[in-house]
C-alpha positions as CSV (number, residue, x, y, z in Angstrom):
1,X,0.0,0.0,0.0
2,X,1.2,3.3,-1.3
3,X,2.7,6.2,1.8
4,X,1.0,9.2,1.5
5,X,2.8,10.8,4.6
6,X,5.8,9.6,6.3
7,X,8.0,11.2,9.6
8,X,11.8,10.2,10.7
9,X,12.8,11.7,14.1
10,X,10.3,14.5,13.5
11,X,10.6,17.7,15.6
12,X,9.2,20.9,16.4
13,X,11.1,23.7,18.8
14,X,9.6,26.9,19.9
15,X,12.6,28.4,21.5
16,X,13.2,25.8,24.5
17,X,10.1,24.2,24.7
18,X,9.9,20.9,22.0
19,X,5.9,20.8,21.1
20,X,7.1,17.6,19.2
21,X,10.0,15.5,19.9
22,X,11.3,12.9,17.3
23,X,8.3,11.3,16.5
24,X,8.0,8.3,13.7
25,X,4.8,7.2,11.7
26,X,3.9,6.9,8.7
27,X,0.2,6.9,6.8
28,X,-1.4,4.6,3.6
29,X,-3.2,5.8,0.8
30,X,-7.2,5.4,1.7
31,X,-7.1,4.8,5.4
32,X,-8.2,7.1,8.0
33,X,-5.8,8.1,10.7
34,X,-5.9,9.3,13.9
35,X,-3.7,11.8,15.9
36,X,-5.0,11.9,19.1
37,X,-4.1,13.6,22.8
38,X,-4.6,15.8,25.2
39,X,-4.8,19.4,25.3
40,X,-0.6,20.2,24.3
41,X,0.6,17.0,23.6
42,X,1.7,17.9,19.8
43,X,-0.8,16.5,17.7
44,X,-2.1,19.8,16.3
45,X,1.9,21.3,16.1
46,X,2.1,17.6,13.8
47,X,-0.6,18.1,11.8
48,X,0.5,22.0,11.0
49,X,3.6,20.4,9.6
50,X,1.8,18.2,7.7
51,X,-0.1,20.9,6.0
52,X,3.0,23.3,5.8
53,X,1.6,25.9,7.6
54,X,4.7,25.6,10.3
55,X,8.3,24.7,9.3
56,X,10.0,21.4,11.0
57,X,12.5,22.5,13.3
58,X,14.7,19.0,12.8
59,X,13.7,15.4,11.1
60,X,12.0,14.1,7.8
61,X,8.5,14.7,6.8
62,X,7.4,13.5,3.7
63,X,3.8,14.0,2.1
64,X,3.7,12.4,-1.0
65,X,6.8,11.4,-1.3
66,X,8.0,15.1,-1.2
67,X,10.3,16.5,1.1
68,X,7.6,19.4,3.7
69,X,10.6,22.0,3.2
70,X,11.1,21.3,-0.6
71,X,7.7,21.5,-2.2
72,X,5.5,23.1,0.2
73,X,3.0,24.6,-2.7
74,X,2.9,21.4,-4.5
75,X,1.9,19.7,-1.0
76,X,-0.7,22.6,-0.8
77,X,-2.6,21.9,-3.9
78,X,-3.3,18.4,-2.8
79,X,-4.2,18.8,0.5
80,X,-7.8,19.8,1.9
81,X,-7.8,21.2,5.7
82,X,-11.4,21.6,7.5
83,X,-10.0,23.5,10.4
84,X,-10.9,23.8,14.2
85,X,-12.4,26.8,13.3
86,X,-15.8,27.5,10.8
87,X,-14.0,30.3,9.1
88,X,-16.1,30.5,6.9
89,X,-17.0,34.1,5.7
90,X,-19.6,35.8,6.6
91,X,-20.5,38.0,4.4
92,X,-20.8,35.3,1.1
93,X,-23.7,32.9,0.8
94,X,-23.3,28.8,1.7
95,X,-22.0,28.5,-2.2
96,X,-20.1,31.5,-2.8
97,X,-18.1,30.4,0.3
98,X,-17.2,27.5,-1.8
99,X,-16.5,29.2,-5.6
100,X,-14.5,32.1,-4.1
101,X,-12.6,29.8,-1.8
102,X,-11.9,27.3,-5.1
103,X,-10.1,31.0,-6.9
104,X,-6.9,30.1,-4.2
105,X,-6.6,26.8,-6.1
106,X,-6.8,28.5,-10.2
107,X,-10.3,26.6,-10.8
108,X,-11.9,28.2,-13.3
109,X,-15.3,29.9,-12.8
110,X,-17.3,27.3,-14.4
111,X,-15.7,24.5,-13.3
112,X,-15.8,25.8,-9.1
113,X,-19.5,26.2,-10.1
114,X,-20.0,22.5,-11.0
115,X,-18.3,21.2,-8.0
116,X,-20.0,23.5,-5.5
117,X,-23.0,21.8,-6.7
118,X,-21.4,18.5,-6.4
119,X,-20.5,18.9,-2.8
120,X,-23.5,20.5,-1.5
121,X,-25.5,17.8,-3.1
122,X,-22.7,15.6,-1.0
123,X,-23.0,17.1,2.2
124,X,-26.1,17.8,2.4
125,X,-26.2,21.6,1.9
126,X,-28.4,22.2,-1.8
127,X,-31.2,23.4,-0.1
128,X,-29.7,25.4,2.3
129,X,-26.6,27.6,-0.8
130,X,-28.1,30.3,-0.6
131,X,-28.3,31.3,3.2
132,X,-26.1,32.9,4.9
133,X,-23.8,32.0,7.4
134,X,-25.6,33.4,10.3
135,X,-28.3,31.5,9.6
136,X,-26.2,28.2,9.6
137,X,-26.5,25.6,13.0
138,X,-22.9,24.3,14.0
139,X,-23.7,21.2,12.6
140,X,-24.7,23.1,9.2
141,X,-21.0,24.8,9.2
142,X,-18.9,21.9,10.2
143,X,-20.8,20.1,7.1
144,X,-19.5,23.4,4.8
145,X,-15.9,23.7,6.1
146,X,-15.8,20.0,5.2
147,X,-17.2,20.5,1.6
148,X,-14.5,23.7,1.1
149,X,-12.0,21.1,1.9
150,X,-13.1,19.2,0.0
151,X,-12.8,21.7,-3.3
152,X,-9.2,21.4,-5.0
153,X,-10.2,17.5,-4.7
154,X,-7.5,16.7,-2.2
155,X,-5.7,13.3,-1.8
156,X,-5.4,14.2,1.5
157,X,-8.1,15.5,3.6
158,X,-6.9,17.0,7.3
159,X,-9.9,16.3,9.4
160,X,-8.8,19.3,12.3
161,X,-11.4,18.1,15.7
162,X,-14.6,18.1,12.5
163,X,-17.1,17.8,15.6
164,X,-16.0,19.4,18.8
165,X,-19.5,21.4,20.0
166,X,-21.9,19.4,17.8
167,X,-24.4,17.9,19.0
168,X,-25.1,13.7,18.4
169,X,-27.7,13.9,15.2
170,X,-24.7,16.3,13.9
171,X,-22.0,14.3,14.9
172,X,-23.5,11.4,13.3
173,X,-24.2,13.3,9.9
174,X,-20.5,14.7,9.5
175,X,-19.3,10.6,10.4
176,X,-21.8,9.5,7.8
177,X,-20.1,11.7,5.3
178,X,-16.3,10.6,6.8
179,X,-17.4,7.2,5.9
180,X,-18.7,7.9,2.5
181,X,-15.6,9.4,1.8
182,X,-13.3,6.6,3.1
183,X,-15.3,4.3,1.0
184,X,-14.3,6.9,-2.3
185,X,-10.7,5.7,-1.4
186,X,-10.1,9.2,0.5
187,X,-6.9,9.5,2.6
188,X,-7.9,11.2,5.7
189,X,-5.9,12.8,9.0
190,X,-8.1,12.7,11.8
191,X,-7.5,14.9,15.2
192,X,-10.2,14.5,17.5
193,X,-10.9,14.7,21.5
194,X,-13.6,12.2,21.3
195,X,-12.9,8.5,21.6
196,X,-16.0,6.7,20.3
197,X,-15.3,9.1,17.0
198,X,-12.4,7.9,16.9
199,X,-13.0,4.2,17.6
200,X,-15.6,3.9,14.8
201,X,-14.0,6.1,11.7
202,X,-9.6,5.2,12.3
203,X,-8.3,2.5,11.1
204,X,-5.3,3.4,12.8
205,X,-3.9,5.8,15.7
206,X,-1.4,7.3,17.7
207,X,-1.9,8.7,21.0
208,X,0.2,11.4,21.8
209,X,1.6,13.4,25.4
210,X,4.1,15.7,26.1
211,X,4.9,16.2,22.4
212,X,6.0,12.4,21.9
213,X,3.7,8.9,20.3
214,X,2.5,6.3,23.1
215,X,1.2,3.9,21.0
216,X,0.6,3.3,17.1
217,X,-1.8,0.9,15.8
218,X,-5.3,0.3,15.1
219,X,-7.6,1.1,17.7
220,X,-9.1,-2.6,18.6
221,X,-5.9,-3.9,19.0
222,X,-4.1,-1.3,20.9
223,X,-6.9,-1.6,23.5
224,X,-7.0,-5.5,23.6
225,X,-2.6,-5.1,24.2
226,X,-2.6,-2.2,26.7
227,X,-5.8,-2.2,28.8
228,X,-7.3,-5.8,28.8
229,X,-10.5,-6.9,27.3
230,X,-13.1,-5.9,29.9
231,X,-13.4,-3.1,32.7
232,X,-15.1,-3.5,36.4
233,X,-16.1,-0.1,37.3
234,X,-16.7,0.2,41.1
235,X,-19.0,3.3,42.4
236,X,-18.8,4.2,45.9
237,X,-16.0,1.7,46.8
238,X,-14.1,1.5,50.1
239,X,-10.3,1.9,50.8
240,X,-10.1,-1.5,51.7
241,X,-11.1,-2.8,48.1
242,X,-7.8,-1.0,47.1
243,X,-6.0,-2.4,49.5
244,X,-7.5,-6.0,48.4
245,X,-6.9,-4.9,44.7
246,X,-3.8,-4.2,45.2
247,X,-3.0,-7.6,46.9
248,X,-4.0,-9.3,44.3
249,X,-2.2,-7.9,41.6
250,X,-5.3,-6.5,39.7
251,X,-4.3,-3.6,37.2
252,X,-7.0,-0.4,38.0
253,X,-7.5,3.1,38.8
254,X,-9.6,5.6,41.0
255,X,-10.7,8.7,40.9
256,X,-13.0,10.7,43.3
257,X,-15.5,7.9,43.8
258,X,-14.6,5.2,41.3
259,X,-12.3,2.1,41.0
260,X,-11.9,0.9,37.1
261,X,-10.0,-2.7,37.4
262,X,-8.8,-4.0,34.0
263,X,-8.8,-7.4,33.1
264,X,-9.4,-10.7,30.9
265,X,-11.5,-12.4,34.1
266,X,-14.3,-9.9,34.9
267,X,-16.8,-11.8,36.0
268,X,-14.0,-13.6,38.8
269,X,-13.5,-10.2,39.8
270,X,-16.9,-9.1,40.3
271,X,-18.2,-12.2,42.2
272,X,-14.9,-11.6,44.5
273,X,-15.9,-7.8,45.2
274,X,-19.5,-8.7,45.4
275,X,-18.8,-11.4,48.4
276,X,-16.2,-9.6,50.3
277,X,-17.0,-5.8,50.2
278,X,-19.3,-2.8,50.1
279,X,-19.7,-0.5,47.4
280,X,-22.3,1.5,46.1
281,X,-22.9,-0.5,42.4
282,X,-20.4,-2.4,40.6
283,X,-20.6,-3.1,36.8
284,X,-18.5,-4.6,33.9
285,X,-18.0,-3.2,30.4
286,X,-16.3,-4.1,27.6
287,X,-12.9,-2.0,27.5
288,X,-12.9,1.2,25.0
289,X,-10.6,3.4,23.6
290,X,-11.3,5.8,26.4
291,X,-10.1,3.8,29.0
292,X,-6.7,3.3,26.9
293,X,-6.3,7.2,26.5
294,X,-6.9,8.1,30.3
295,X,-4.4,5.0,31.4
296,X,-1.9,6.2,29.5
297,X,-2.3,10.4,29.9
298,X,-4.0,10.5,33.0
299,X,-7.5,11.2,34.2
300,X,-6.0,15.3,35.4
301,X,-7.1,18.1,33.9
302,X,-5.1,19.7,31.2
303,X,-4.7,23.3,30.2
């Protein structure tokens, strides 16, 4: 399967402080891959490079096979970015936001016409090219920064957080369109806070922290090698059950009022709680990607 992006040692300095230090990974053509981390840990500084909009500081980065620092414009004209931000502009119509924006990219008139149709049709958006965007819903705008993305039609499509502050029937709508557009053979770069996003579109991962890669692989099997297959979640739990956990070797973790015990025997584990101590309610659950991501940044709150 062909590379479409590929890091040695990458590396990114501001001053003293390294925002990514030396990382390695590399992405296929038509898979979708995720960055993901929390709030600093480098995955946004990554993707930047990606996209040339920030210079590497030290390492390789290859998109295409061509060198970021070489052929930065030639990267630019196949690449589609929907950003963090719907910056879209205010003062054009749903449409025009798409032919003006298609000008940065030398399509003629006619031909930005044609595909503004194309992806409005696509995403949803015919009946609605003639509002403005004041009169959009967040879900309504995510759907258009994705279709401007989507106008030079990139090879690769940067998928910057596409959901953060939508609500689920949204959510749902811009994964439908995700899908549809892995199925056209679409490479896409995903960055995204929410696990259960990330779990159903990736095919493959990173978790980043503190500007370095935990873990690379696809999501299933990175949970099933690092957090075990099931999860007994404990509400209301006593300190001696950590002390008893602890005795027996069991892998967890609390917060305020919760104990989250990993492993492959869950219902051994809960019959053993259930006999010997108090708690509040005890349940079991199939591990997630969640569980992977807070065990290996933490459950503290980030800035």
């Amino acid at each position: 399967m062909a590379i479409v992006i590929e890091a040695k040692g990458l590396r990114k300095q501001y001053g003293s402080f390294t925002a990514v230090d030396g990382v390695d990974f590399s992405i296929h053509a038509g898979e979708c891959f995720g960055f993901l981390g929390p709030n600093g840990a480098g995955k946004t500084t990554t993707v930047k490079m990606i996209h040339c909009t920030s210079p590497v500081s030290a390492g390789e980065l290859y998109v295409f096979g061509q060198d970021v620092r070489e052929y930065p414009r030639e990267i630019k004209a196949r690449v589609g970015v929907c950003s963090q931000d719907n910056d879209l502009d205010p003062d054009f119509t749903v449409r025009k936001n798409l032919t003006v924006f298609a000008r940065y990219f030398g399509i003629p008139a006619r031909l930005a016409e044609e595909r503004a149709s194309s992806l409005l049709d696509f995403m949803g958006l015919s009946d609605r090219q003639h509002s403005r965007i004041k009169d959009l819903s967040g879900g309504l705008m995510r759907r258009l920064v994705i279709a401007r993305a989507l106008v030079n039609e990139p090879t690769l499509l940067i998928l910057d957080e596409p959901t953060t502050g939508l609500d689920p029937q949204s959510r749902h709508q811009v994964w439908e369109r995700v899908r549809m557009l892995k199925k056209q053979g679409k490479t896409i770069l995903l960055t995204t806070h929410y696990m259960d996003e990330a779990q159903i579109l990736c095919d493959r991962l990173v978790i980043m922290d503190y500007g370095k890669i935990l873990v690379n692989g696809p999501p299933a099997e990175l949970v099933k090698a690092h957090v075990r297959k099931e999860v007994v979640e404990v509400w209301g739990y006593r300190p001696e059950l950590v002390d008893h956990a602890r005795e027996k070797g069991w892998t967890f973790e609390t917060d305020t009022d919760r104990l989250f015990i990993y492993t492959d025997a869950a219902e051994q584990v809960f019959t053993e709680i259930a006999s010997k101590h108090v708690c509040d309610r005890c349940t079991i659950r199939i591990a997630g990607l969640e569980d992977l991501f807070l065990s290996l940044t933490g459950r503290e709150l980030r800035e």
